[in-house]
C-alpha positions in Angstrom: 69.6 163.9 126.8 66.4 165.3 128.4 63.3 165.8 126.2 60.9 168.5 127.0 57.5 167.5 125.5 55.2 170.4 124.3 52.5 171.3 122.3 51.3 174.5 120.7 50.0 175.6 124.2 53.5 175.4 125.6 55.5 176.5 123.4 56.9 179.2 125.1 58.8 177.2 127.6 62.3 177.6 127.8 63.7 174.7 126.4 61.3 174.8 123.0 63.0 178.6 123.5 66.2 177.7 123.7 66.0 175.1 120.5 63.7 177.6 118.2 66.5 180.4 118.4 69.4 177.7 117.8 67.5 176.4 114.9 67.4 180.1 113.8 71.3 180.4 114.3 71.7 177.2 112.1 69.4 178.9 109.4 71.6 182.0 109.6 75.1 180.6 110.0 74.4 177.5 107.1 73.4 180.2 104.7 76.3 182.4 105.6 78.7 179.1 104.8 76.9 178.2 101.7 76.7 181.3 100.3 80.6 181.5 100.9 80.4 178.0 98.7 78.4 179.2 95.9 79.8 182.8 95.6 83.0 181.4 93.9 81.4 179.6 91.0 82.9 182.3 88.1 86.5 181.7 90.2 85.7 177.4 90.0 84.5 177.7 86.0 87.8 179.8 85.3 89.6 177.5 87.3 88.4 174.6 85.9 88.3 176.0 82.5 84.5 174.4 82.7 81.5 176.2 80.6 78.0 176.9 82.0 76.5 173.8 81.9 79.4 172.5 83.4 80.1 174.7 86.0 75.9 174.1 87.3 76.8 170.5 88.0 78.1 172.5 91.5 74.4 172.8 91.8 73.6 169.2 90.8 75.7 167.9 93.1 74.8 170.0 95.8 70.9 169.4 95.2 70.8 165.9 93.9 70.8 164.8 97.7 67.4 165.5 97.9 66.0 162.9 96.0 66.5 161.2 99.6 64.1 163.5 101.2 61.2 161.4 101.0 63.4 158.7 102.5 64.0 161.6 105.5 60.9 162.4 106.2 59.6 159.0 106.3 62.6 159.0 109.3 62.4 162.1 110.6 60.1 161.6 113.7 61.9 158.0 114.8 65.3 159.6 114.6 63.9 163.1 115.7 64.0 166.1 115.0 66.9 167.6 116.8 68.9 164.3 115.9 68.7 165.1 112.1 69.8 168.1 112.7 72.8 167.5 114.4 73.6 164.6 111.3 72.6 167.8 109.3 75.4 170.1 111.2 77.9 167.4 111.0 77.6 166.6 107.2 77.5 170.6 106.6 81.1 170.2 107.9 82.5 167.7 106.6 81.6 168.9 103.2 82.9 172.7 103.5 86.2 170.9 104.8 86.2 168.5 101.7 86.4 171.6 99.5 90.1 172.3 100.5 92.0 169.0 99.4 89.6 169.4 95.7 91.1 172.5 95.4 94.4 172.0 96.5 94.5 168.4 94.0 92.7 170.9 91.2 90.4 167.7 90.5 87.3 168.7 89.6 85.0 165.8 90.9 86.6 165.7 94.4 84.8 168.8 94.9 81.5 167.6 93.3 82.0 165.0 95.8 82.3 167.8 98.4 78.9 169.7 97.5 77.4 165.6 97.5 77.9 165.9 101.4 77.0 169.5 101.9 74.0 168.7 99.9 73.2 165.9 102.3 73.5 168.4 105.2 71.5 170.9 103.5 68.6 168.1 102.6 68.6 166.7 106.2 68.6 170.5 107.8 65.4 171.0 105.8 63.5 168.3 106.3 64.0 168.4 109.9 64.5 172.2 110.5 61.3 173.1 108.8 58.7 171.5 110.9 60.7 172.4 114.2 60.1 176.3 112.9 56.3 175.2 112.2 55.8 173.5 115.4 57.3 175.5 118.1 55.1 178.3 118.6 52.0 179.5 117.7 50.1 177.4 114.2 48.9 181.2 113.1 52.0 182.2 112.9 53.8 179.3 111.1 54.6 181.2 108.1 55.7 183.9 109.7 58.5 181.5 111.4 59.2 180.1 108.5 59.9 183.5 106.1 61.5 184.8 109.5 64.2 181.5 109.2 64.7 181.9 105.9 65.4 185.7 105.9 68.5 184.7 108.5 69.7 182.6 106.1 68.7 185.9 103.5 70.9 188.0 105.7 73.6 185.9 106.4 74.2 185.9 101.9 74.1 189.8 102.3 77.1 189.4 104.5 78.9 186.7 102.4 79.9 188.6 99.7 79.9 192.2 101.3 83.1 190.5 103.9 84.5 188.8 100.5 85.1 192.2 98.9 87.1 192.8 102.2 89.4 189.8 102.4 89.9 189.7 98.7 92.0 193.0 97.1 90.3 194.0 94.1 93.7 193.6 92.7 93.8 190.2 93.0 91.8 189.0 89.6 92.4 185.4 89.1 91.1 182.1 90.2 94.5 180.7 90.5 95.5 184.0 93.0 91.7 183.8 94.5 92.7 179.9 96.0 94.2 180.8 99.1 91.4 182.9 100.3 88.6 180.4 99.1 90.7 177.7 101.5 90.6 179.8 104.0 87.3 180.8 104.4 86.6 176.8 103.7 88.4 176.1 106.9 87.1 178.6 108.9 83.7 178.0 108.4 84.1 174.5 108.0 85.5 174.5 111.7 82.6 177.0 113.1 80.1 174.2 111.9 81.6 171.4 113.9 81.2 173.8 117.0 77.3 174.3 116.2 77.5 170.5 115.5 78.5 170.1 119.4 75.9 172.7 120.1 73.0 171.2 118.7 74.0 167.9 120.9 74.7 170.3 124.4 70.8 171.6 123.8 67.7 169.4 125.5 65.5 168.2 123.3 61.9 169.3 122.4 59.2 167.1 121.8 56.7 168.5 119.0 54.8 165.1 118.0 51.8 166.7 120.2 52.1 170.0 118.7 51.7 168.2 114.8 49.3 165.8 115.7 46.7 168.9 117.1 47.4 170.4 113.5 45.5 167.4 112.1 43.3 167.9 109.8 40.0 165.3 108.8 42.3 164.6 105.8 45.3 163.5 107.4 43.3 161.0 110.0 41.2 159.3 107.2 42.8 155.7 107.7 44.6 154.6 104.7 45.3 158.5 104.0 48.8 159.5 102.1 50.6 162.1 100.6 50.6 160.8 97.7 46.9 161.0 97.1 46.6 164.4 98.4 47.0 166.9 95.3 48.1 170.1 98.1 51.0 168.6 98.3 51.6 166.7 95.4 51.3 170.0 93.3 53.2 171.7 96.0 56.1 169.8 95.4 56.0 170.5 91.7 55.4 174.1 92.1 58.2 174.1 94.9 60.6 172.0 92.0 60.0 174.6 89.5 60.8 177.7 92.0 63.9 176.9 93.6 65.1 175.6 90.6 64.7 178.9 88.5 66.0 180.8 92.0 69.4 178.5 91.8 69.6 179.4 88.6 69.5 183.2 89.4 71.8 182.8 91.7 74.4 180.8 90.5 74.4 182.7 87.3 74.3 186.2 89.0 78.0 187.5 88.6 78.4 185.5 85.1 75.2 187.6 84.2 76.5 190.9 85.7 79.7 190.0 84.2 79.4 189.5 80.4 80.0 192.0 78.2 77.3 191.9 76.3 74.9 192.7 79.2 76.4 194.7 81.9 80.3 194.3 81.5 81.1 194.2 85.3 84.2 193.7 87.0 84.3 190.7 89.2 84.6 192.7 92.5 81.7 195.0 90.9 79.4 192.1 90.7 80.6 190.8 94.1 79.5 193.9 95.8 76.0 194.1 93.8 75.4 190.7 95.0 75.1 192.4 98.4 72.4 194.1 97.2 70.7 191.0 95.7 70.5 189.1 99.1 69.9 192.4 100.9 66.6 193.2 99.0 66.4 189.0 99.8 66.4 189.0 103.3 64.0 192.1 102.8 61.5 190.8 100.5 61.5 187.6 103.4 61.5 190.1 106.7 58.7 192.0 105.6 56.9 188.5 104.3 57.3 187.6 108.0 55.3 190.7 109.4 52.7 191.2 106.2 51.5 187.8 106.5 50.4 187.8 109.7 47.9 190.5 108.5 47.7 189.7 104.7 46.6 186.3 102.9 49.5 184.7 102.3 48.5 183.6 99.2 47.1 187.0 98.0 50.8 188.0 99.6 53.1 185.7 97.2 50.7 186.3 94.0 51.2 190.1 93.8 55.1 188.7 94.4 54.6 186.3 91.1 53.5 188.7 88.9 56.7 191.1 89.7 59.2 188.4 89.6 57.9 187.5 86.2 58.1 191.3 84.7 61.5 191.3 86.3 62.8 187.9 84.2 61.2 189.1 81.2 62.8 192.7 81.7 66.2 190.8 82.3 66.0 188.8 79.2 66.0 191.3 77.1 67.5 194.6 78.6 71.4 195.8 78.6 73.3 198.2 81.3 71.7 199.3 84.1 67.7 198.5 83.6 69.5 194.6 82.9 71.5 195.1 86.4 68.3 196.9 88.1 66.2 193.6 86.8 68.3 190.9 87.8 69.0 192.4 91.6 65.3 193.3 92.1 63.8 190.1 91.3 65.7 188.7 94.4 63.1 190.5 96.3 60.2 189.1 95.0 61.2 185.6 94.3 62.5 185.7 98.2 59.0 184.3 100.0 58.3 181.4 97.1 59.5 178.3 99.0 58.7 179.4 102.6 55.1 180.6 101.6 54.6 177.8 99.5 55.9 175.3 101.9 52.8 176.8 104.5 50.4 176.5 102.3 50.8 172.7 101.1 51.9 171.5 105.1 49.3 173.4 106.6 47.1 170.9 108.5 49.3 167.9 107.4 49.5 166.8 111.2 50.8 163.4 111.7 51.9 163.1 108.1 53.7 166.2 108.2 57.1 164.7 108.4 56.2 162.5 105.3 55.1 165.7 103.6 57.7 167.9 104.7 60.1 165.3 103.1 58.3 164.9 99.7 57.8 168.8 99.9 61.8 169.2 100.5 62.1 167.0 97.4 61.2 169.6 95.1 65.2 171.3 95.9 66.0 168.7 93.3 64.8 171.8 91.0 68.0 173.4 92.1 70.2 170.1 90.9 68.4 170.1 87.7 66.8 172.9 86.3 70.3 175.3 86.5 71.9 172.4 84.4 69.5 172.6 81.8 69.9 176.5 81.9 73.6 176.0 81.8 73.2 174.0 78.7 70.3 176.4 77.1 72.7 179.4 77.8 76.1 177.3 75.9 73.1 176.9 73.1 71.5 180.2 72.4 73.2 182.9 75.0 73.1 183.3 78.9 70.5 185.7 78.4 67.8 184.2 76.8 68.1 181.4 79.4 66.8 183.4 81.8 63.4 182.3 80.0 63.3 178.9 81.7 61.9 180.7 84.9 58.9 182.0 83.2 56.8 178.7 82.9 58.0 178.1 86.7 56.3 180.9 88.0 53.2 181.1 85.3 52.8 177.2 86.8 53.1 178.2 90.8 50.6 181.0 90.1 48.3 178.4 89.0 49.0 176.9 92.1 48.7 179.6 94.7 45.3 180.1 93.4 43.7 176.7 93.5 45.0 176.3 96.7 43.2 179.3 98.1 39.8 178.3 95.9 40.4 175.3 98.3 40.9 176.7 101.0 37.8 179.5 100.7 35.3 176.2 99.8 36.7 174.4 103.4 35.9 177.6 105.0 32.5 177.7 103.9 32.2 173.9 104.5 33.0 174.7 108.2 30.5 177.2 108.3 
């Protein structure tokens, strides 16, 4: 296969084209199929007869792939880019096939094993897909890229569940009655990933080595230098582990919340259709991110964003009916720029090390393998409710972090002055 080197100058070229807007279609279409995955964890539970804490090890086992990030990144440039993400594509399938035969055997941990491999995809997909959205265009608008990624994969969860109120009659009430639709939907999207597999191998190549190493910062040339003495990314990764673990908890809670009685006492297709609207104000919240920060501070941005999201969880806590339903479904809009936003910030001037930091940085979606499990088990202890309280340290802590790092970043401005 032909590979097109270019840096930040070049960018535009056709080929670095081509592969930005597939690598934009694998954002959209992976979040499409894992949403499709995720959606049906009330249906799995009842199926299962599991309880919460249980039914989050879906998210454990779909997460805990990422404690091989580091391990990735460390890869990532020998392998390449474009190569991981065709092992990512590939993986994606094989996993959303996987899901069939666990249903169909009603075993439990063959589709753990499943969500393992889709986790694997989803791990490799990041690590790689990430820095091929920072590198191919312009640096000054890297996080604009990035949020603009994300919010496919925002939109493609708004279409998830809206098509599943379509396919499945609102008649049609239990898990057992639901499995012939969820294999379905499996199979279908399990095949359309095998085609983006192919075309991930049909597209040339783009060489963005050049494009990171002009990103380099003084930091990242300092022989001896490593991301594991550099406290931007260090913190980064903790800040990113407590955020997209508290948003996986959101999510994969979201129709048990909308659904108990002793909140908002939703129907099943009720909550189906409101979480529509929780990915639509998503992909929002990460569409306008994409246009406001190229004229707003991005951390000034995600701050105002941190302070909402925490009213919101505090509001949903403790509310019941609607303000509890308006809570939980508007705190999808501010907690829908954390990871991309933060992910800028710490990589930003990483050059050569970026793949190393992009890896330790993609660690921190072991918060989504972890944290929901210990929400699950909070919410069996003392209600689903008041488990909703786990996210407020998360995003009191990334606060903390959004500001040093712009006190940093203001001091190196006036350095370089």
């Amino acid at each position: 296969m032909n590979t097109v080197s270019t840096g930040f100058a070049d960018t535009d070229s056709r080929p670095a084209n081509i592969l930005l807007y597939l690598v934009y279609f694998t954002y959209f279409f992976c979040g499409l199929t894992q949403c499709f995955e995720s959606v049906f964890l009330p249906e799995i539970k009842e199926y299962f007869h599991l309880n919460y804490q249980h039914q989050m090890y879906v998210m454990f086992a779909k997460n805990i792939a990422f404690l091989f990030a580091v391990f990735v990144g460390a890869r990532v440039q020998r392998v390449g880019y474009k190569t991981c993400l065709t092992i990512a594509m590939l993986l994606y399938a094989a996993g959303t096939l996987s899901l069939v035969p666990g249903l169909r055997t009603g075993q439990y941990s063959l589709v753990l094993v499943a969500f393992v491999v889709i986790g694997s995809g989803f791990t490799i997909h990041m690590v790689a897909g990430s820095p091929l959205l920072s590198a191919l265009g312009p640096p000054q608008d890297s996080s604009s890229r990035l949020n603009f990624g994300n919010a496919l994969g925002a939109i493609a969860q708004i279409i998830a569940p809206a098509t599943l109120t379509i396919i499945i009659p609102a008649t049609v009430l239990s898990a057992q009655a639901k499995l012939p639709y969820m294999e379905g939907i499996f199979i279908t999207f399990g095949l359309g990933l095998v085609v983006l597999t192919a075309a991930t191998l049909i597209v040339n190549n783009v060489d963005i080595r050049e494009s990171l190493r002009r990103s380099t910062s003084l930091t990242s040339t300092i022989p001896g230098t490593s991301i594991w003495t550099n406290s931007t990314i260090l913190l980064g990764f903790v800040a990113i582990f407590l955020v997209l673990g508290t948003e996986a908890g959101l999510f994969g809670f979201f129709r048990n919340y909308l659904e108990d009685p002793a909140i908002a006492g939703l129907s099943a297709h009720q909550s189906e259709r409101l979480f529509t609207v929780y990915f639509a104000v998503f992909a929002l919240g990460r569409l306008l991110a994409a246009w406001i920060q190229k004229h707003l501070k991005p951390a000034v941005h995600i701050a105002f964003h941190f302070f909402a999201a925490i009213a919101c969880l505090f509001i949903a806590m403790f509310a019941k009916g609607t303000l509890a339903i308006i809570a939980v479904v508007a705190i999808g809009f501010f907690v829908s720029i954390f990871f991309p936003t933060l992910y800028a910030m710490a990589i930003e001037n990483m050059g050569d090390l970026t793949g190393q930091a992009s890896g330790l940085l993609t660690l921190g979606f072991l918060g989504c393998a972890i944290i929901p499990v210990l929400q699950g088990k909070l919410a069996d202890a003392i209600g689903l409710q008041l488990s909703y309280g786990t996210g407020l340290f998360s995003y009191l802590f990334a606060l903390f972090y959004v500001f040093r790092t712009r006190r940093m970043q203001k001091r190196k401005e006036v350095t370089n002055e």
